[in-house]
C-alpha positions as CSV (number, residue, x, y, z in Angstrom):
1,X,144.5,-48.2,-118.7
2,X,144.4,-46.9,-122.9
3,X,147.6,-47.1,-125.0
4,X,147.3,-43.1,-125.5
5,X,145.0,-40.7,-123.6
6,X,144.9,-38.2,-126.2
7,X,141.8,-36.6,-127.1
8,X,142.5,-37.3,-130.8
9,X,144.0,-40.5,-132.7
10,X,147.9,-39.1,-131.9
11,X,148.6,-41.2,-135.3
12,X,145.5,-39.0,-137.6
13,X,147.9,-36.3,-139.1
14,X,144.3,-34.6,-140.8
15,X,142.8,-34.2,-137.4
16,X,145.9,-32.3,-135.9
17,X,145.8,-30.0,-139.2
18,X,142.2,-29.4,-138.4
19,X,143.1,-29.0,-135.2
20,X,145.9,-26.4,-135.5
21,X,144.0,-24.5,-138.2
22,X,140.8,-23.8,-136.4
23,X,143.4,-22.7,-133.8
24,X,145.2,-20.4,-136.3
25,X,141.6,-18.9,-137.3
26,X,141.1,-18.0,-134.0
27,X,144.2,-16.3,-133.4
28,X,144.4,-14.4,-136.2
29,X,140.6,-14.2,-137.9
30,X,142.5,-15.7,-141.2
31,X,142.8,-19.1,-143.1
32,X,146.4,-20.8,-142.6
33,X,147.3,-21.9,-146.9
34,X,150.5,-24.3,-145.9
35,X,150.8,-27.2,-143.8
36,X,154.1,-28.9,-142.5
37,X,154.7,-32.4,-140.2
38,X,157.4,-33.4,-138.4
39,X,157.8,-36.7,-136.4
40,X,159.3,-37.3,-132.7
41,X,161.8,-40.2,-132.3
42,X,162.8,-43.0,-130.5
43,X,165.9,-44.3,-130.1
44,X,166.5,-47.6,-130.7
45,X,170.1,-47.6,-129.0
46,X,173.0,-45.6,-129.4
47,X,172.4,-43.1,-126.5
48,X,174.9,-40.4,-125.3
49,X,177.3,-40.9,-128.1
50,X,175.4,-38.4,-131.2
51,X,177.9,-35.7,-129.8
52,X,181.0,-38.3,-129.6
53,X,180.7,-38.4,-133.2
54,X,179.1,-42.0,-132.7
55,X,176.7,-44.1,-133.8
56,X,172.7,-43.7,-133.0
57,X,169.9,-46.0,-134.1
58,X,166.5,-43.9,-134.3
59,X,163.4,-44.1,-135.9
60,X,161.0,-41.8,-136.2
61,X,157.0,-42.3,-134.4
62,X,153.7,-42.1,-135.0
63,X,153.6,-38.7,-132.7
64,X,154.1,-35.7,-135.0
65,X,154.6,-31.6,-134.5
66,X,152.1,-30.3,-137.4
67,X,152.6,-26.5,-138.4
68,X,150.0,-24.6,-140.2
69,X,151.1,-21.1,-141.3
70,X,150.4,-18.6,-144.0
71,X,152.8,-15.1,-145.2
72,X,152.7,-11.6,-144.1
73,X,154.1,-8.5,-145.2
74,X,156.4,-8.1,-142.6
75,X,159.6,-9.7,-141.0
76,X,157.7,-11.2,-138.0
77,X,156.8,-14.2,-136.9
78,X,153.5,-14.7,-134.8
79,X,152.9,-17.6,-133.4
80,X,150.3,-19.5,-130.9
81,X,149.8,-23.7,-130.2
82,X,146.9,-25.9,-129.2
83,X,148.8,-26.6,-125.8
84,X,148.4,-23.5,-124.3
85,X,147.3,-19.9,-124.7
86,X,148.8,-16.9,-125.9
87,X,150.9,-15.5,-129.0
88,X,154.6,-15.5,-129.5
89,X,156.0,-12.5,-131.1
90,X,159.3,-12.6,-133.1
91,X,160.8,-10.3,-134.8
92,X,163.1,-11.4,-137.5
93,X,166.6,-9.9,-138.5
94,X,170.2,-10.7,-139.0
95,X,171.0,-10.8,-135.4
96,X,168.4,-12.6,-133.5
97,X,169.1,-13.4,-129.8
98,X,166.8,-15.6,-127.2
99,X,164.3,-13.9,-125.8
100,X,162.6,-15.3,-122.7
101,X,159.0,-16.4,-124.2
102,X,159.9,-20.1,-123.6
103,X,159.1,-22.4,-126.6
104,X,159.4,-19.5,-129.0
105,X,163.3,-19.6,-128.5
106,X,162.7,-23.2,-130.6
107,X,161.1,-21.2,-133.8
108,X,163.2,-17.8,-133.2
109,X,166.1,-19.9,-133.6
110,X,165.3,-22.2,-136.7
111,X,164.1,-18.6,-138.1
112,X,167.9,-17.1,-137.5
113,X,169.5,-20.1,-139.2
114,X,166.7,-19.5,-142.7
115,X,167.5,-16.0,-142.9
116,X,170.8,-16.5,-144.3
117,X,169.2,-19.1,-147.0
118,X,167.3,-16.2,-148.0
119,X,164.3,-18.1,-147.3
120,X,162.3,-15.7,-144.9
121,X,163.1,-12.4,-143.1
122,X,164.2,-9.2,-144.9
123,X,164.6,-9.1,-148.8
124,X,163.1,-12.9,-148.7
125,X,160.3,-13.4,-150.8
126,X,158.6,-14.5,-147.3
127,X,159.0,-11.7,-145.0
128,X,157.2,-13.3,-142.2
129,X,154.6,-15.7,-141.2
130,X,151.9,-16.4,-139.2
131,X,151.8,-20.0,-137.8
132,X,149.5,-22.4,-135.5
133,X,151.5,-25.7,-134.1
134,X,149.9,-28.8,-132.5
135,X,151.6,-31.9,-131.2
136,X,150.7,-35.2,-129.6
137,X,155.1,-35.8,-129.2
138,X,154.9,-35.8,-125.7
139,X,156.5,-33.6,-123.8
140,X,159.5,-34.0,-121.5
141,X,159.1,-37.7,-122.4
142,X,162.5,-37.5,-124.2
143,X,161.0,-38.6,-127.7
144,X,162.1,-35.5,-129.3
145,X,159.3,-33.1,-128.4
146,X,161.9,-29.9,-129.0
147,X,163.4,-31.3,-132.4
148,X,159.7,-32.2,-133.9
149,X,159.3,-28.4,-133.5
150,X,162.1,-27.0,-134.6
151,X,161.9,-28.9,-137.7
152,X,158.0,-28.5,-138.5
153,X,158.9,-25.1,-138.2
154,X,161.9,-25.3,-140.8
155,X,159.6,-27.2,-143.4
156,X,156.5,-24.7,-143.3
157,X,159.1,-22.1,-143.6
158,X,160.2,-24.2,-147.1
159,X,156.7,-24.3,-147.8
160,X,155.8,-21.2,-147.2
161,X,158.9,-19.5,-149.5
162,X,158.8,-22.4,-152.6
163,X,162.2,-22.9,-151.7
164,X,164.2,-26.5,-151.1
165,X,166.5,-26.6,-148.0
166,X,168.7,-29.9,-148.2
167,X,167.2,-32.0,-145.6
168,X,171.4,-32.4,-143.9
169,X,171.4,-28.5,-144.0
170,X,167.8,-28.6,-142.6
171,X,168.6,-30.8,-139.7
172,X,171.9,-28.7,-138.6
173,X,170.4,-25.4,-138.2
174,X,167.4,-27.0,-136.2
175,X,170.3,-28.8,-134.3
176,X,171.7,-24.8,-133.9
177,X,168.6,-23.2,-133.1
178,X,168.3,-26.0,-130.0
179,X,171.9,-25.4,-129.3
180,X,172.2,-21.3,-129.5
181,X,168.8,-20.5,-128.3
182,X,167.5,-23.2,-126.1
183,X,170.6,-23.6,-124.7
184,X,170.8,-27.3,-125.2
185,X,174.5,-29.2,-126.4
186,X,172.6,-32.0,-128.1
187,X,173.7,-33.5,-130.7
188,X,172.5,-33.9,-134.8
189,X,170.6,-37.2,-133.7
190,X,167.0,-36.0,-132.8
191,X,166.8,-33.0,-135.6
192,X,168.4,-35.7,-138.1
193,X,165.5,-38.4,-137.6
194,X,162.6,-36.0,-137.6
195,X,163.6,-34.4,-141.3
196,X,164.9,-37.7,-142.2
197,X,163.4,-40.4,-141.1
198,X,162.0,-43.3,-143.6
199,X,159.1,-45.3,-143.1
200,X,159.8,-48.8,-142.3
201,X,163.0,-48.2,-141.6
202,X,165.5,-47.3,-138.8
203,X,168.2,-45.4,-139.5
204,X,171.9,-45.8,-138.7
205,X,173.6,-42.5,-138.3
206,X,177.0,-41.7,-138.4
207,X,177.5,-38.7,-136.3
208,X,181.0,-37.6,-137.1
209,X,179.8,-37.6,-141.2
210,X,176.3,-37.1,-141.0
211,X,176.0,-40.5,-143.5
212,X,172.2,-42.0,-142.4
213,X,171.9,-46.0,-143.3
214,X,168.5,-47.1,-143.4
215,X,167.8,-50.2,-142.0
216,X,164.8,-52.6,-142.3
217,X,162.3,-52.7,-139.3
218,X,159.5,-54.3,-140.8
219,X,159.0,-57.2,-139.5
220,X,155.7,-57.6,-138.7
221,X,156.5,-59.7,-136.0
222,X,158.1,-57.2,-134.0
223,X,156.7,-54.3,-132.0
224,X,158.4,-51.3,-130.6
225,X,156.8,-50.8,-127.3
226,X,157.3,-46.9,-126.0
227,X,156.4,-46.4,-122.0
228,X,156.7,-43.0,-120.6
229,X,158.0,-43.4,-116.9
230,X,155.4,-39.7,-116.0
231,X,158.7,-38.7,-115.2
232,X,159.9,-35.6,-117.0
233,X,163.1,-34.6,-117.9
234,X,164.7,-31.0,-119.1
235,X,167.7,-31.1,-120.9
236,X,168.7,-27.6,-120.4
237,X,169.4,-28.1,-116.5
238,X,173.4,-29.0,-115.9
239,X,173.6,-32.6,-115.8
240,X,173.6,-33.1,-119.9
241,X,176.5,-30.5,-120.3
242,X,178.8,-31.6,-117.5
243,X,178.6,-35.4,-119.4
244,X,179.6,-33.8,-122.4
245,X,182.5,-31.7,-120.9
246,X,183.6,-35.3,-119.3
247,X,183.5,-36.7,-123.0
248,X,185.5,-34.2,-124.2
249,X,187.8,-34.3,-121.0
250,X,188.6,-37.7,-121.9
251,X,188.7,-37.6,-125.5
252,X,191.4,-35.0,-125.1
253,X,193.7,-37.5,-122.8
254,X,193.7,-39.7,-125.5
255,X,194.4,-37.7,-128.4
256,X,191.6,-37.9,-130.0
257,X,189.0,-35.1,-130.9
258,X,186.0,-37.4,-130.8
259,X,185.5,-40.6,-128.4
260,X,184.3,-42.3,-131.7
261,X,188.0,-42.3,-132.7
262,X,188.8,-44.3,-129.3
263,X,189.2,-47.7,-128.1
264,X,189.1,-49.7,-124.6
265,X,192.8,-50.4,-124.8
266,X,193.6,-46.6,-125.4
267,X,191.6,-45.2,-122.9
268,X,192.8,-48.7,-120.3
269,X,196.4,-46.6,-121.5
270,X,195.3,-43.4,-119.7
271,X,192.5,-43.9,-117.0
272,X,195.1,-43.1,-114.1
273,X,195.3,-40.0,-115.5
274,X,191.8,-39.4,-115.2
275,X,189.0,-38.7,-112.3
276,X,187.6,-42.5,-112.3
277,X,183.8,-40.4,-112.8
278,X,185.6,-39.5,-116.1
279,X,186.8,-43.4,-117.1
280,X,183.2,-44.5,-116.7
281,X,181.4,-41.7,-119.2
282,X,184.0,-42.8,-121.6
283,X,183.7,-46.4,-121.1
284,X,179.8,-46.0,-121.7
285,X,180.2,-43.8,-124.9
286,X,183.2,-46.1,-126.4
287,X,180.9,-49.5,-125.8
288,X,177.6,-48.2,-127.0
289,X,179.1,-47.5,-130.1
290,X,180.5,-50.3,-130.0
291,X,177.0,-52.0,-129.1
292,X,175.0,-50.1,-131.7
293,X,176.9,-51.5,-134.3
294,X,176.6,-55.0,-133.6
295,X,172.8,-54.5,-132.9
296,X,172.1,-53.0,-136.7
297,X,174.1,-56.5,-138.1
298,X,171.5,-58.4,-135.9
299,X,168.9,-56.0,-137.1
300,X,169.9,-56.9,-140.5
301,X,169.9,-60.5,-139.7
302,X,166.2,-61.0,-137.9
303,X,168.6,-61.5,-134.5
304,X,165.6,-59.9,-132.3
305,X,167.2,-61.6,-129.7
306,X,171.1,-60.2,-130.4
307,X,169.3,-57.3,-130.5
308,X,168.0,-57.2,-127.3
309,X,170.9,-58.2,-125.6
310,X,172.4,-55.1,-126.9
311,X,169.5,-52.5,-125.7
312,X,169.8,-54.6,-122.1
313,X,173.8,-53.6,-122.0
314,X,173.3,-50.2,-123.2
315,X,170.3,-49.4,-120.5
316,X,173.2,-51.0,-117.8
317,X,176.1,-49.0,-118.9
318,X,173.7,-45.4,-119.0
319,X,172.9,-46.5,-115.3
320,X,176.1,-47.8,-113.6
321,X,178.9,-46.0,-116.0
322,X,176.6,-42.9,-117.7
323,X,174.4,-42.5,-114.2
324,X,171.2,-40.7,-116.5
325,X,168.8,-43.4,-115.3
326,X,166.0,-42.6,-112.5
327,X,164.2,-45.1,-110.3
328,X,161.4,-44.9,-112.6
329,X,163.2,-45.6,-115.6
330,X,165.2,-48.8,-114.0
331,X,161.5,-50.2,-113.0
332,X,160.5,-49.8,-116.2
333,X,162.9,-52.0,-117.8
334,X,163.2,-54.4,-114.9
335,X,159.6,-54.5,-115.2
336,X,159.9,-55.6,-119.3
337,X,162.5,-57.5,-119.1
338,X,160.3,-60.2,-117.0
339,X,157.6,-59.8,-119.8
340,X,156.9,-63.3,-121.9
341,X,158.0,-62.1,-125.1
342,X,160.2,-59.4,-124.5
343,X,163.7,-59.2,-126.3
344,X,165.1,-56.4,-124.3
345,X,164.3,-53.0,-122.6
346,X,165.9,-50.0,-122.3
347,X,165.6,-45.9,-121.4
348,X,165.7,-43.9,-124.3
349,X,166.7,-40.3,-124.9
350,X,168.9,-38.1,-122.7
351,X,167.5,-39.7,-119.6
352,X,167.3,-37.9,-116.2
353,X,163.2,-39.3,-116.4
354,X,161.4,-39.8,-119.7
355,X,160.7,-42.9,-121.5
356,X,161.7,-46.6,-122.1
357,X,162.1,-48.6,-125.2
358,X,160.7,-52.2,-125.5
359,X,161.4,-55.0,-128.4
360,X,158.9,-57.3,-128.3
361,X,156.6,-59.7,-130.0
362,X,153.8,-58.0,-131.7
363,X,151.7,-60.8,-130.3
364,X,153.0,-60.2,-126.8
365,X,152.8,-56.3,-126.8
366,X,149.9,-54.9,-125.7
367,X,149.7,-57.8,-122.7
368,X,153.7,-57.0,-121.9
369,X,152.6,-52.6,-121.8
370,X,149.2,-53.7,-119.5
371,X,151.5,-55.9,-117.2
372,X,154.6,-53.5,-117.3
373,X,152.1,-50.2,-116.1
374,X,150.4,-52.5,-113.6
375,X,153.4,-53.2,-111.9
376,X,154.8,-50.1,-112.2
377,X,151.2,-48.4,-111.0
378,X,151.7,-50.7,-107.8
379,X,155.3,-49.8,-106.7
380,X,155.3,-45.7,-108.0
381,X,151.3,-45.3,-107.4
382,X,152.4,-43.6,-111.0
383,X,150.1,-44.0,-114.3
384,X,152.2,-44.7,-117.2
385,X,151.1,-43.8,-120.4
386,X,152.2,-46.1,-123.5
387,X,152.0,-46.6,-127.3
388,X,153.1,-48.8,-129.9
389,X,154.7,-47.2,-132.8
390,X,155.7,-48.4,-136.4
391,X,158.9,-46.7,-138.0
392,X,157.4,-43.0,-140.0
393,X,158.3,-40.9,-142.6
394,X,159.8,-37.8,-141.8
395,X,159.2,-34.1,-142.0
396,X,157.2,-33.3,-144.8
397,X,154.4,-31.2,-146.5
398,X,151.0,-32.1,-145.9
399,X,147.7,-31.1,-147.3
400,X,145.3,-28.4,-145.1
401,X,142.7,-30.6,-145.8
């Protein structure tokens, strides 16, 4: 078993420039002359509550969307990635709809929220573009795959046109584009971390403000340990939306617009009004928040093991009270949790399959991953691929080479 099976070091950013620009020159017989990066995420804890106005805990990884791109006359976007064959078409205007090409809804979208900036499309400076992607974010691993697009795409757009977008504004129209076109309710969390991220750092977000708090993870004695259960999930199917609907079905009981602005005691005040299905996705989304908070003052602290606790609760709540774990994803943790070392375990992302998230000794990492696969090998007959990741820096321009 290898940490990473990719055919390149997923962490060597100039490789996947090389990478997408020989692709580019042989999709288009030209030289890409801008380069963007943006980062997939983890998520520490704070899971299902990024649309309750809550609190999240990401940081961004050493798995990275690069963009390569260059101008053209016209408002159109053509586009083609290392992952597959064939070239997306787009054409750009004022009222862009999805069109049914798949991933290219992720770049038509971010597109539709630039043209207003005046930033690309008709009577921009940058009409169009031609662009060349590559990613080692895994996909369907629910470590941000979709958001690392969307906002690789944004930045070569800024890149390509000279012109600034404010990295809040940034993240919200990738949030849109994922929202209106790939018909996904997320929330700002995954779009926020990739243009945002700091190296070093994890980063506290407030979702009903937007306000990001960085917060030290640098302790070289720590490791984040990501393992993917092989297990993928899609956001887009019904489970995700129905969750939020019960949110906002509860919320609404209480008064409030946001289950950020609840308690326990107000929603104890008003559960026999509600379907008891209902009660538990609000209890979850009331004490992670609750959770995440007191995780970031042991963060602050060096409480690795306060911390832990906390990511052990939350993956307990998203399975008994949220119900968005798998079999796979239980195993996982239960399988980390027995690991010497270990401070806690937990799924990550919108669940329904995908990853886990492991804090653990740095020492203790890479025998906790070997053991944690081996045991999960012998009762799935599943390989699960893994990596250890050190907070990154977000979106940003990079040199062609």
């Amino acid at each position: 078993m290898t940490a990473d099976p990719a055919s390149i070091d997923p962490t060597d950013i100039p490789a996947q420039v090389a990478r997408a620009a020989a692709r580019f020159r042989l999709a288009f017989g030209d030289e890409p002359t801008h380069a963007a990066v943006a980062p997939g995420r983890v998520n520490l804890i704070g899971e299902h509550t990024d649309y309750n106005g809550g609190f999240v805990c990401p940081l961004a990884i050493e798995r990275q969307t690069v963009a390569v791109g260059r101008a053209i006359d016209g408002p159109t976007i053509e586009a083609v990635t290392t992952a597959f064959d064939g070239t997306a078409r787009i054409e750009i205007g004022k009222a862009m709809t999805p069109g049914k090409d798949g991933w290219a809804n992720y770049l038509r979208g971010v597109a539709a929220g630039c043209v207003p900036l005046g930033v690309v499309g008709p009577g921009a400076a940058v009409k169009g573009f031609r662009a060349a992607f590559d990613s080692t974010v895994p996909r369907g691993g629910g470590l941000s795959s979709s958001a690392a697009l969307e906002v690789a795409t944004a930045t070569l757009i800024e890149s390509l046109s000279g012109k600034t977008i404010d990295p809040v504004e940034k993240a919200l129209l990738c949030q849109k584009a994922e929202q209106d076109f790939a018909g996904v309710p997320c929330g700002i969390m995954d779009q926020y971390i990739s243009a945002m991220g700091k190296a070093g750092h994890a980063l506290l977000i407030d979702c009903k403000t937007n306000e990001p708090t960085a917060v030290p993870l640098d302790d070289p004695s720590i490791a984040v340990l990501v393992i993917d259960s092989a297990d993928p999930h899609e956001l887009s199917g019904g489970e995700y939306a129905e969750r939020r609907s019960q949110c906002e079905t509860a919320a609404k009981a209480m008064g409030v617009a946001l289950l950020r602005d609840a308690d326990m005691a107000m929603l104890d005040a008003v559960k026999g009004q509600l379907d008891e299905v209902v009660v538990r996705r609000a209890r979850h989304a009331i004490g992670e928040d609750e959770r995440t908070l007191a995780a970031v003052e042991a963060m602050r602290a060096g409480d690795w093991a306060t911390v832990g606790e906390r990511m052990n609760e939350s993956h307990d709540s998203l399975r008994d009270d949220y119900a968005v774990t798998t079999d796979g994803l239980d195993t996982l943790v239960e399988l980390a949790r027995a690991q010497p070392g270990v401070f806690g375990s937990r799924m990550t992302g919108g669940g329904f399959g995908g990853c886990t998230v492991t804090l653990v000794e740095a020492g203790q990492a890479a025998a906790a991953a070997e053991a944690i696969v081996a045991g999960y090998k012998a009762k799935s007959g599943v390989d699960a691929p893994w990596f250890v990741s050190q907070p990154a820096e977000g979106a940003r321009v990079v040199a062609l080479g």
